[in-house]
Every structure is written in C-alpha cells, then in structure tokens.
C-alpha positions in Angstrom: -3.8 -15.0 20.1 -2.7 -15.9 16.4 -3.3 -14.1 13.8 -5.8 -16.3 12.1 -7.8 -16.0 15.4 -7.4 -12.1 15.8 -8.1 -12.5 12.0 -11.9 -14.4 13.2 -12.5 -12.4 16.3 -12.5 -9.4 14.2 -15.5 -10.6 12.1 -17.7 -10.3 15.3 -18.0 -6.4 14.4 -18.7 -6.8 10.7 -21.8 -4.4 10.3 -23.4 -3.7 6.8 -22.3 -0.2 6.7 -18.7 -1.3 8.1 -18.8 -3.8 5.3 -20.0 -0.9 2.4 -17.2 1.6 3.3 -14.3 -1.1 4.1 -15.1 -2.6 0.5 -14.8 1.3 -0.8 -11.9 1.9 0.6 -10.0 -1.4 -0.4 -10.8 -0.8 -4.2 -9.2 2.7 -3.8 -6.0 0.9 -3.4 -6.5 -1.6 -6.5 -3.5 -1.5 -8.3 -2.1 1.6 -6.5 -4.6 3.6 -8.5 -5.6 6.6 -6.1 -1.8 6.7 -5.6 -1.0 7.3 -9.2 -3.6 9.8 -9.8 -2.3 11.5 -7.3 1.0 11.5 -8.7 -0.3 12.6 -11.8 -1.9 15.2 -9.8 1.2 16.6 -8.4 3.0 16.2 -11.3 0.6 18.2 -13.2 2.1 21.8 -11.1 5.3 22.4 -11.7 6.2 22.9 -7.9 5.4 19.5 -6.8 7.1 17.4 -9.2 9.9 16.6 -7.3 6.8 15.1 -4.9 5.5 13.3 -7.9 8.8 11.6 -9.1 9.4 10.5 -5.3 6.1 9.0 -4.9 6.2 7.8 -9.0 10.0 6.2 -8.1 8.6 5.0 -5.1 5.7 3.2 -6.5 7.3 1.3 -9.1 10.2 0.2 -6.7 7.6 -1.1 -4.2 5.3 -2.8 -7.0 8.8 -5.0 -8.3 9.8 -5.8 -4.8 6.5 -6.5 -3.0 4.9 -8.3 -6.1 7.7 -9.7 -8.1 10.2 -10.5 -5.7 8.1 -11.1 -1.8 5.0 -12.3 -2.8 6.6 -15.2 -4.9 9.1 -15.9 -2.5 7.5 -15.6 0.8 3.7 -18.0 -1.8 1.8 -17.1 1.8 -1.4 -18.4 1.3 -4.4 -15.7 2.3 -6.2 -16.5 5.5 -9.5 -16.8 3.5 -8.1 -20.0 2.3 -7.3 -21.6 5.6 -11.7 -20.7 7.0 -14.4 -22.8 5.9 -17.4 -20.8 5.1 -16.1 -17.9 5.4 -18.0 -15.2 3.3 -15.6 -12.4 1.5 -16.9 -9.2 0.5 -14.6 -8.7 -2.3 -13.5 -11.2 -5.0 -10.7 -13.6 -3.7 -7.5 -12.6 -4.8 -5.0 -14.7 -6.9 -2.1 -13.4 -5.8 -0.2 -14.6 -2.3 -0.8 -12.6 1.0 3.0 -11.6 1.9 3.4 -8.4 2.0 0.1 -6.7 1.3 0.3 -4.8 -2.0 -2.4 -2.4 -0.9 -0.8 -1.3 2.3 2.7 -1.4 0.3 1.8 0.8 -2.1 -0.1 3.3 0.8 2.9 4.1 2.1 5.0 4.1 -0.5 3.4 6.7 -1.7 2.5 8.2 1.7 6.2 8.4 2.8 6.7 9.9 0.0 4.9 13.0 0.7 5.9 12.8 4.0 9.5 13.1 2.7 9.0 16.4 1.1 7.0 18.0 3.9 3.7 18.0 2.2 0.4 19.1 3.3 -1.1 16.4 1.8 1.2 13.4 4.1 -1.6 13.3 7.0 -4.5 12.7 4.5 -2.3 10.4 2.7 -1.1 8.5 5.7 -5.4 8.1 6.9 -6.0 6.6 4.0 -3.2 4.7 4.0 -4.1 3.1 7.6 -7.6 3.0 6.0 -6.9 0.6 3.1 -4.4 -1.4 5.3 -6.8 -1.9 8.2 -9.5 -2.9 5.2 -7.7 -5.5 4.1 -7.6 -7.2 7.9 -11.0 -6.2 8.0 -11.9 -8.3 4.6 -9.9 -10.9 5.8 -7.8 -10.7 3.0 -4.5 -10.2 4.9 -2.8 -11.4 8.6 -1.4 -8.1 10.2 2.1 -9.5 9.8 1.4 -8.9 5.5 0.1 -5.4 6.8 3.0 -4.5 9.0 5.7 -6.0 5.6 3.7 -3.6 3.5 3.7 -0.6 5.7 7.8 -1.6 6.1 8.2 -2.5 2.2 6.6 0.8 1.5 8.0 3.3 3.7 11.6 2.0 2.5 11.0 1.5 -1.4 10.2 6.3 -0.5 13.6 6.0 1.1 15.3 4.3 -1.6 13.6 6.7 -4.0 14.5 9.4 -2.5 18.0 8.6 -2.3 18.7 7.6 -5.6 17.0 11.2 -6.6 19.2 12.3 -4.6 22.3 10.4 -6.5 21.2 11.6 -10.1 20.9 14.8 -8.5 24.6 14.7 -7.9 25.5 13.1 -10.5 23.8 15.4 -12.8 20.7 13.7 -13.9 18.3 16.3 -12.6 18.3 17.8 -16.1 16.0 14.5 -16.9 13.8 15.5 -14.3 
C-alpha cells in the first residue's frame, strides 16, 4: 500500500468526535505554540532553564531547517492536492508537506525534555504522537513527512544540546 492509499483508507474511520478532537489537537501545534509556552513555562523557574534553552535552541534550529531549508527543497505537494473531493477539516495549508512542521517541532521540543530527564518528556512525547498522527488523520501529511519530522526534530534537541554543551566549555554559560 502507498501512502496516498493508506492516506484514503484512513478516512473510513473519520467520526465527528474523531474529527472535533483531531482538529483540537492539530491547532495546538500551529506554529510550535504549545511548545513555546511551555518553554516560557520552564523558563519562568529558575531550575528548569537549562530545559527551556534546550527546547528554545531546539525549536528555532528545527523551524530554519524544516521550513526554510526541507520544505523548499524537498516543494512536496500535500496529499490533499492529489484527491478530488476530498473534504479537509482544517484550512489547506500553503506551505509544502516535507517534513511536517507540526510533528518537527513536537519532538524538537519533546526530545528536549527527554534530554534532561524531565517529568514532563512522557506527556510531551503523547502529544507529540497526538499532533503527528492528526496531521495523517487530516490528510494533511503522508507518514513519510511525519517520520522526517519526528527525525528532523529529535536531531535539531541533539544539536541543541550539544552546542550548549560547547558554550558551556567554552565559557558562554555566563549568557545563559
């Protein structure tokens, strides 16, 4: 099966309360949003900052390289494009499908918590899973854009991480 037919075949169990709390979830992604009140959140106590500047670094290297440098390079139309009559549930994005920002940014900021040993990785990494799966679900996605964003975003956390790490011993933590 290809993905535009896994994609179809997936429809068969839209429901109206399926479609209600997929649409939910999916905005909760927009723009990384419930990520970066989290990290607002975490920054806001002094012993989790070094949480918030991983997921904060995170974010913003996952946003350049998923939307700045993939999405452009990859110009994957969205499935919705290639279905006639097809119905969406949310408004058609503008952007191209590869990698999916949603699920990029998830995990960005999910690996980041996961990084530091957090209590709050296993909520993060639901909801992460949540939003990704929405997107399939709203047909805005393949799962190959899914499984690029889950990818993008767990190594833009790694990157971050390390170049904390670097200032760290170069002695730039005093900026932090």
């Amino acid at each position: 099966m290809n993905e535009l037919s896994f994609l179809i075949n997936l429809q068969q169990y839209r429901t109206p309360l399926l479609d209600s709390f997929f649409v939910f979830v999916t905005h909760l992604g927009d723009a990384g949003l419930v990520w970066s009140a989290l990290t607002l959140a975490l920054a806001a106590r002094k012993s989790t900052r070094k949480e918030a500047l991983t997921m904060a670094l995170s974010l913003i290297i996952c946003a350049v390289f998923t939307n700045l440098i993939l999405k452009p390079l990859v110009a994957r139309p969205r499935p919705f494009t290639r279905v006639d009559g097809l119905t969406l549930l949310v408004s058609p994005p503008a952007d191209y499908s590869f990698p999916s920002g949603h699920t990029a940014a998830s995990f960005a900021a999910a690996a980041a918590l996961c990084i530091h040993d957090s209590r709050l990785t296993v909520p993060a990494l639901l909801l992460s899973l949540l939003i990704a799966f929405s997107r399939l679900y709203l047909f805005v996605h393949y799962p190959s854009d899914i499984l690029a964003g889950m990818l993008a975003g767990s190594l833009s956390a790694l990157l971050a991480k390390g170049l904390i790490n670097l200032a760290s011993l170069i002695h730039l933590h005093r900026f932090f």
